[in-house]
C-alpha positions in Angstrom: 111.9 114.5 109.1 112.2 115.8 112.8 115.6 114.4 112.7 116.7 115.0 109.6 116.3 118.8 110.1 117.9 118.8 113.6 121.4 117.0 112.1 121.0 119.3 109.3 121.2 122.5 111.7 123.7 120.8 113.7 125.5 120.7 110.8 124.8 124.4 110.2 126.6 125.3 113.3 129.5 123.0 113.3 130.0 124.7 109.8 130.1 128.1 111.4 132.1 127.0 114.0 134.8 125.8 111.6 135.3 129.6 110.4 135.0 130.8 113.1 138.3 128.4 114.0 139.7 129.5 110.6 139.2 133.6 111.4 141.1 132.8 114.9 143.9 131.2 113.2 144.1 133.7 110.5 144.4 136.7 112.9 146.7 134.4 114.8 148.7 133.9 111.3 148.8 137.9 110.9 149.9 139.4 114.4 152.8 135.9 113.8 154.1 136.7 110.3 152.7 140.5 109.8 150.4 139.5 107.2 147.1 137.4 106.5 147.6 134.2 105.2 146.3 132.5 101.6 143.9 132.6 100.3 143.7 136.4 100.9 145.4 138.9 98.3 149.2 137.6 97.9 150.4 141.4 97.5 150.1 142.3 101.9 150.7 146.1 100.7 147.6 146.8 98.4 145.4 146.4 101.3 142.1 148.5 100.8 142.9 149.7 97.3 139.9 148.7 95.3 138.5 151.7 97.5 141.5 153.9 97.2 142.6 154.0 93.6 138.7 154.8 92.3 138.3 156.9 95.4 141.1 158.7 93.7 139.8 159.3 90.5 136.1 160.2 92.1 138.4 163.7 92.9 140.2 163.7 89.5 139.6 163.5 86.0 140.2 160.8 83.4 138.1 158.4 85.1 137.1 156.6 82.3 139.6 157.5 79.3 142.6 157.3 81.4 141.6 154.6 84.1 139.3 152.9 82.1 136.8 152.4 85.0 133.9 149.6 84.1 132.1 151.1 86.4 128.6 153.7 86.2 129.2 157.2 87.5 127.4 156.3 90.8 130.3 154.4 92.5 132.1 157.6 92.1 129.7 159.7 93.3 129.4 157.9 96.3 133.1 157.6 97.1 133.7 161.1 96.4 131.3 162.0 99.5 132.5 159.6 101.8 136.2 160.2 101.1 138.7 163.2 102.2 139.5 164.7 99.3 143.0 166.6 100.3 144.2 163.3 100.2 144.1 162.7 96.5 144.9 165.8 94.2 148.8 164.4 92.7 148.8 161.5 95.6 147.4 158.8 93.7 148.3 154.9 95.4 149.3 154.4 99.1 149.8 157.7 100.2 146.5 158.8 99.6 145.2 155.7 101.8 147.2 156.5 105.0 146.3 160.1 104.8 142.3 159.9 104.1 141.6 158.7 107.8 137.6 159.2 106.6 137.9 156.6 103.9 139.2 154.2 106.0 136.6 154.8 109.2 133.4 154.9 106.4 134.6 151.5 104.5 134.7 150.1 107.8 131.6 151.5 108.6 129.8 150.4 105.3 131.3 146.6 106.2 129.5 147.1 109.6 126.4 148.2 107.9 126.5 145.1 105.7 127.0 142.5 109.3 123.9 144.4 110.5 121.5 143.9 107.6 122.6 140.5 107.2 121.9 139.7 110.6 118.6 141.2 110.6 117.5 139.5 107.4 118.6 136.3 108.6 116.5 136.7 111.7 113.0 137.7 109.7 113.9 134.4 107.1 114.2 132.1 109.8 115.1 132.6 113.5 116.5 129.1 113.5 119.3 129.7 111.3 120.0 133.0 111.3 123.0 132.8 113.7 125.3 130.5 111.7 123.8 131.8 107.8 124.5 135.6 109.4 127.5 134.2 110.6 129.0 132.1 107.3 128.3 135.5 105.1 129.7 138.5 107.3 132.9 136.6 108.7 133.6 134.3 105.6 136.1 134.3 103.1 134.5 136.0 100.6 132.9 139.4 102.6 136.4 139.3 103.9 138.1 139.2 100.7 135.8 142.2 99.9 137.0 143.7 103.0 140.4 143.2 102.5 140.3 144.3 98.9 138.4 147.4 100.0 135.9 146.7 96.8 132.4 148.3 96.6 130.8 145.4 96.5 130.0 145.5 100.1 127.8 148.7 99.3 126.2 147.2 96.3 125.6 144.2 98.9 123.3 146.5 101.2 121.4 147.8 98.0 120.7 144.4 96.6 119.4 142.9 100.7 117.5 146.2 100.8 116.2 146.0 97.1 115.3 142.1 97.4 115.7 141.1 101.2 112.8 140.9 103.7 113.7 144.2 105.3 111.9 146.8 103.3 107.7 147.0 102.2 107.4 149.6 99.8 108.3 148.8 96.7 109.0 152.1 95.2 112.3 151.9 97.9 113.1 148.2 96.8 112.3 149.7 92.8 115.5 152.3 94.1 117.7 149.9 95.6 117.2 148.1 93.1 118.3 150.1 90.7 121.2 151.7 92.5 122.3 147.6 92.9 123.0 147.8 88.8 124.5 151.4 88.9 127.2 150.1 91.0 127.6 146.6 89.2 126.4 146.8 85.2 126.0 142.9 85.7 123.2 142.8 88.4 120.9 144.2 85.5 119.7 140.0 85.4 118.4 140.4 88.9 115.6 142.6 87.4 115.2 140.4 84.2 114.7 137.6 86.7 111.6 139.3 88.0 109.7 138.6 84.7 109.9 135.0 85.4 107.4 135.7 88.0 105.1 138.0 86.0 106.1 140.9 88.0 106.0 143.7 85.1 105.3 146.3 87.2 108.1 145.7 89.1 110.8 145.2 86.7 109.3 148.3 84.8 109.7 150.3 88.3 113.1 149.1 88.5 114.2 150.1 85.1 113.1 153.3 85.5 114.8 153.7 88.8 117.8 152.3 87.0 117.8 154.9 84.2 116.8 158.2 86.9 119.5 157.1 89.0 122.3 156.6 86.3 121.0 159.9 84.6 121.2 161.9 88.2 125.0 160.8 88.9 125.5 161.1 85.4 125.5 165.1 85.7 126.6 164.9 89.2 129.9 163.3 87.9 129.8 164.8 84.2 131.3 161.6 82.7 130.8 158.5 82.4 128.2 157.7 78.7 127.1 154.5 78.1 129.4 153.8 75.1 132.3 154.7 77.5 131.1 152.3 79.7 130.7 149.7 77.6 133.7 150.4 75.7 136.0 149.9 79.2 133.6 146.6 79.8 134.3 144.6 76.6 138.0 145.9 76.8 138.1 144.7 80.1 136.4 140.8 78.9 138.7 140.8 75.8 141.6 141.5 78.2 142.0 139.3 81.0 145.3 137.3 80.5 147.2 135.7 83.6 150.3 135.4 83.5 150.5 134.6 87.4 149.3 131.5 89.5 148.6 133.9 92.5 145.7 135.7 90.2 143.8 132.3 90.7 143.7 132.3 94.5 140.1 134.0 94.5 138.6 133.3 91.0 134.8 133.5 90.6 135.2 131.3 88.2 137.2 128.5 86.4 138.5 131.0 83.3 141.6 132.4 85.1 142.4 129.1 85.6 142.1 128.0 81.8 143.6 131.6 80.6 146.8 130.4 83.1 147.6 127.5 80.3 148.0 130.2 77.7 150.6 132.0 79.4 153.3 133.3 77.9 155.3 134.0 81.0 154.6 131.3 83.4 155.6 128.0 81.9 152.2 126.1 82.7 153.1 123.3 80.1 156.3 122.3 81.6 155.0 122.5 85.2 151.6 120.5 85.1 152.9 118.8 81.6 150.9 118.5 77.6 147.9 116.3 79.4 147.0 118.1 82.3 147.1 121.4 80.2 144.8 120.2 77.5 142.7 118.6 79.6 142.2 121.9 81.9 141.3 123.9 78.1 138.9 121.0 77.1 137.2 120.9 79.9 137.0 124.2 81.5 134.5 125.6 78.3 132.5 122.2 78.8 131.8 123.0 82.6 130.6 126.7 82.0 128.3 125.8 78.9 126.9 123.0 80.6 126.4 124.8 84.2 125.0 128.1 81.8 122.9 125.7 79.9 121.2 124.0 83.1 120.9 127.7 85.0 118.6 128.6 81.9 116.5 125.6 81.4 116.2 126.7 85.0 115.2 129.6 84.2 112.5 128.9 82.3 111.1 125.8 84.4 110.4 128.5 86.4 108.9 130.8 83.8 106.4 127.8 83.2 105.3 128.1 87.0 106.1 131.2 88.7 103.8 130.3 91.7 106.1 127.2 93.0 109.0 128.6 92.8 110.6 131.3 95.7 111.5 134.4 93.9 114.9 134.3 95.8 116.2 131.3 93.6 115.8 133.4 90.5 118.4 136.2 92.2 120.8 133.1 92.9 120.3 131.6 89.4 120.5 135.2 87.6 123.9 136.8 89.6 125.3 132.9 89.2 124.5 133.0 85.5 126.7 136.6 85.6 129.7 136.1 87.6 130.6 132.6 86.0 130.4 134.2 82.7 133.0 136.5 83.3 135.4 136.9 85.9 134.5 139.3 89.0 136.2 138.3 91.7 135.4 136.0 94.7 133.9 138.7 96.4 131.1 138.8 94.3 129.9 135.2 95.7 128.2 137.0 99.1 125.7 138.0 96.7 124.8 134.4 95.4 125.3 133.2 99.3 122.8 135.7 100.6 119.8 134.6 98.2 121.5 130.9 98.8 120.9 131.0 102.3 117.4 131.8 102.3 116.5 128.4 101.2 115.1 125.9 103.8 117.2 123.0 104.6 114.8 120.7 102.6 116.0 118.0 100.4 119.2 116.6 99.0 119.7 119.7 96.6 118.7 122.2 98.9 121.0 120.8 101.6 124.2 120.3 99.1 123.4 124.2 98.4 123.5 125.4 101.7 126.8 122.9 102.5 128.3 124.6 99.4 127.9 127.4 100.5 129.1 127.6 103.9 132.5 125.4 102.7 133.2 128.4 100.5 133.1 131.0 103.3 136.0 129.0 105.3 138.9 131.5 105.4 141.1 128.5 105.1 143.4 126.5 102.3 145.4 123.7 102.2 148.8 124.0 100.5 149.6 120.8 98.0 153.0 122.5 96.9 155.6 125.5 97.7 156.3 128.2 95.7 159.7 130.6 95.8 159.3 132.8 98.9 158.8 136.8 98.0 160.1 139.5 100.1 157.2 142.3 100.0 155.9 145.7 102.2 152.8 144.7 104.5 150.4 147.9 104.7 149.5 147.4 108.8 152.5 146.8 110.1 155.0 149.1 107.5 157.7 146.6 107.2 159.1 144.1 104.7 158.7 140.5 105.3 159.5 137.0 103.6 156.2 135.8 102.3 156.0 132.2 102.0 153.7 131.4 98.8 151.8 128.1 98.1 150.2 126.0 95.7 146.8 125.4 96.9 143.5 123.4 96.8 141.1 125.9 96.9 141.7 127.8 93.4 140.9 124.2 91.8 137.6 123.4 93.8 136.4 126.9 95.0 134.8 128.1 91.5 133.3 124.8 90.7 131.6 124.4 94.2 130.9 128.0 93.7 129.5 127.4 90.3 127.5 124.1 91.5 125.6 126.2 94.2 123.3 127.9 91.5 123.2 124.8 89.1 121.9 122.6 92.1 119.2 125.3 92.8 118.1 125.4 88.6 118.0 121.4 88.9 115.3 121.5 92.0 113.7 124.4 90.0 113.7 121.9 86.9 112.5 119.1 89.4 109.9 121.1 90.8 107.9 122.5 87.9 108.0 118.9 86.0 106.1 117.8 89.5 103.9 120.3 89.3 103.1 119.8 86.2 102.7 116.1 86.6 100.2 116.6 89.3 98.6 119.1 87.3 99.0 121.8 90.2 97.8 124.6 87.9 94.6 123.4 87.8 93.8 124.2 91.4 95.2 128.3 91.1 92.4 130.0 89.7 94.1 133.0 90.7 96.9 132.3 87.6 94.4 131.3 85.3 95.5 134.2 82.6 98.6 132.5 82.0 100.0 130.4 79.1 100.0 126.8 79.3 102.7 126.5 77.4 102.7 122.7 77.6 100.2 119.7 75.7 98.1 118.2 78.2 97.7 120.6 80.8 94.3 121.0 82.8 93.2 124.8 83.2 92.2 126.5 86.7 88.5 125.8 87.2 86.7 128.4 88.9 86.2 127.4 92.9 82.7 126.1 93.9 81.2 129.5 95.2 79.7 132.5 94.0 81.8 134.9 91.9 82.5 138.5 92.9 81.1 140.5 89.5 84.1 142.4 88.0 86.2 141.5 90.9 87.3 138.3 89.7 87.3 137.2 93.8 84.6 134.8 95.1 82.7 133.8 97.9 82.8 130.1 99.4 78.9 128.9 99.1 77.6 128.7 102.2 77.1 125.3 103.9 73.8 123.8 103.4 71.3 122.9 106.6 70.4 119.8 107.3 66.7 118.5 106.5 
C-alpha cells in the first residue's frame, strides 16, 4: 500500500511538472509569435473582455434588456467597484480596457487571491500533495483560460473555497459565501441542494437565506436585474447556442458544441468529417450526457442512503459536474469541479483515475491532427497584426469527456461505497444516525452502545470495567 501511494504521488508531481513544461513553452510560443497558442481563445485581441464588456454595463444601463446578461445583479455590483468608471460612459469594447488601468491591476489581483486560497487549502487537506494539486489548479489550462478570458469565475472560485473549503469555521460566513457563490453563477444553486444529502438542513436553510438577502441587497444596489429577467436571458441563452465555427469548440465544458457543430448551416461539417462520422457524433453525444447524468444521480442518492460514508466534498464535485455538462459554460468552469476533485485521497482505482483526470485537463497543451486556413488578426499585448496559424486539434474531442468522466468516476465509488456499507451492515454500528430512514429491506438498525445512557441527552457513558474477584 506504502508503494502504491509513493508511485501515485510521484505521479502527482511528474504531472505537475508536465504543465509546468507546457506554461514555459506557451510563454515561449507568445513572446515568438505575439500571441498564446491553442487551446487558448483563437481571437488574440479579445483578451480580458469577459471582465470588460459587463464591467461596462455595471456603469450603464440596459444590462439586462439590451445585453441580455444571464447574470444576478451582484457580478455587477462588484465590477462596478473595482472598475474605473471614466473609462466606460460611450467607450464600450477595447478602448475602455486600455484606459481602466484599475480593472486590469484588481482582475489580476483577484487571480492572485484565488493562487493564495488554493494553496492554503491544499496545505490544511493534505501537506503531501498540496504542491502539485495547488499547482495543477492555479497554473492550468483552465484558471488560465479564466484568466485569459478575464471571466468572473475566478471570484466566484474564492466564494465557493471560502463557502465549502477548509479555510473558514463559522458557518454563518460559509452560509454567505455560499450564497454570494450562486449570486454570481445561477447554476451553483446544486452545491446547496447537495448539502441535503447529508442531512444538513440547517445549513442549506442558512444558505438560502443568505442567497435570497444577498440577491435582494444588490438587487437595490443595481436597481435591475428581477428574477423573470434573469431567467428570461438564461433560457434564451440555452435555446440559443448554435456554432457555426470549429474554433468555438476549443474549450467546451462539454460535448454539445461539438454535436450543435453538425447542424451548422455555415460550416460544412457533413462534407468535411462525411454522413457517418456526423451521425454518429448526433447519436452518440445525447447517449453520453444521459448516461453520465443518469449515473451522477444514482450517485447522488447512494449517498442520500448513507450520508456518514461519504466526504461531503464529492457531492460539490457530483452537483457543479451535474451543471456544467448540462449546459454549456465554458472550460473555465472545470477549476470548480478540480478543486473539490482534488481533495480526494489517492485511494483506489477510481479515486486515482479522478485525480489523473484531472491534472491531464489542466495541461496548457494540444496536439494539432490537421491545419486550418491561417487568419490575419490584432493581438491585444503586443498592438499589432499577425498571421495566426489555426489547427485542428485533439483536445476539443477528449477534453469534455475526460472532463465529464471525473464526476461520473466519483458517483460510481459513491455507488460502490454505500452498496458496501450496506452489505456489511455499517449502520448498525452508528447509533448516532439512528433517526434515519432505512430506506432499504433487510437492514439492521443502530443498537444502543453497551453503557449507560445520558437522560435526555441521547449521549452515553462506556460502563465501567468490572474488578476482578
Amino acid at each position: 500500500m506504502i508503494a502504491k501511494h509513493s508511485v501515485f504521488r510521484a505521479f502527482e508531481y511528474l504531472m505537475a511538472l508536465t504543465i509546468i513544461a507546457a506554461l514555459v513553452y506557451d510563454f515561449w510560443y507568445f513572446f515568438t509569435y505575439k500571441y498564446f497558442p491553442q487551446p487558448f481563445f483563437y481571437d488574440m485581441g479579445d483578451t480580458w473582455m469577459d471582465w470588460f464588456n459587463p464591467a461596462y454595463w455595471s456603469h450603464v444601463s440596459g444590462t439586462y434588456d439590451s445585453y441580455l446578461t444571464i447574470y444576478p445583479p451582484l457580478t455587477y455590483v462588484i465590477l462596478k467597484g473595482i472598475t474605473w468608471g471614466p473609462c466606460y460612459p460611450g467607450a464600450q469594447g477595447g478602448w475602455s480596457r486600455e484606459c481602466d488601468v484599475l480593472g486590469i491591476v484588481s482582475l489580476h489581483i483577484v487571480y492572485l487571491l484565488c493562487v493564495i486560497l488554493t494553496a492554503w487549502t491544499f496545505l490544511k487537506v493534505d501537506r503531501r500533495t498540496a504542491l502539485p494539486r495547488s499547482l495543477a489548479i492555479s497554473i492550468g489550462l483552465p484558471m488560465l483560460w479564466g484568466l485569459d478570458r478575464g471571466n468572473v469565475i475566478l471570484i466566484t472560485y474564492i466564494f465557493m473555497l471560502l463557502a465549502y473549503g477548509p479555510l473558514l469555521r463559522s458557518a454563518r460566513l460559509r452560509w454567505l459565501f455560499a450564497g454570494l457563490a450562486v449570486n454570481m453563477k445561477v447554476y451553483l444553486i446544486g452545491t446547496i441542494a447537495a448539502q441535503l444529502l447529508h442531512r444538513r438542513w440547517r445549513w442549506a436553510e442558512g444558505a438560502l437565506i443568505a442567497t435570497a438577502l444577498v440577491y435582494l441587497v444588490t438587487y437595490a444596489l443595481f436597481g435591475s436585474g428581477t428574477p423573470v429577467e434573469i431567467y428570461h436571458n438564461i433560457t434564451a441563452y440555452a435555446d440559443g447556442l448554435v456554432i457555426n465555427n470549429p474554433l468555438d469548440i476549443w474549450m467546451a465544458s462539454t460535448l454539445l458544441p461539438l454535436q450543435q457543430l453538425t447542424y451548422s448551416d455555415v460550416f460544412p461539417t457533413l462534407l468535411i468529417l462525411g454522413s457517418r462520422l456526423t451521425v454518429l457524433i448526433d447519436t452518440l453525444v445525447p447517449i453520453i450526457m444521459h448516461s453520465a447524468q443518469t449515473i451522477i444521480l444514482i450517485g447522488a442518492f447512494a449517498c442520500f442512503v448513507r450520508p456518514e460514508v461519504i466526504p461531503r466534498s464529492r457531492m460539490l464535485v457530483l452537483s457543479v459536474g451535474l451543471a456544467v455538462m448540462s449546459t454549456e459554460v465554458s472550460g473555465y468552469t472545470e477549476i470548480i469541479v478540480l478543486l473539490f476533485a482534488f481533495m480526494e485521497p489517492a485511494r483506489g482505482f477510481l479515486r486515482r483515475y479522478a485525480l489523473a483526470a484531472g491534472y491531464l485537463v489542466c495541461i496548457p497543451f494540444d496536439i494539432n491532427i490537421d491545419s486550418l486556413p491561417p487568419l490575419a488578426k490584432d493581438t491585444f499585448f503586443f498592438g499589432t497584426s499577425v498571421i495566426v496559424e489555426y489547427a485542428v486539434q485533439i483536445g476539443p474531442f477528449i477534453r469534455p469527456l475526460v472532463t465529464l468522466s471525473i464526476p461520473v468516476a466519483l458517483a460510481l465509488l459513491t455507488i460502490i461505497e454505500v452498496w458496501r456499507d450496506i452489505r456489511l451492515q455499517g449502520w448498525a454500528a452508528r447509533w448516532r444516525f439512528r433517526h434515519d430512514a432505512p430506506l432499504l429491506p433487510g437492514v439492521l438498525r443502530p443498537l444502543q452502545p453497551a453503557g449507560r445512557a445520558i437522560a435526555g441527552t441521547g449521549e452515553w457513558t462506556p460502563r465501567p470495567p468490572s474488578l476482578p474477584v
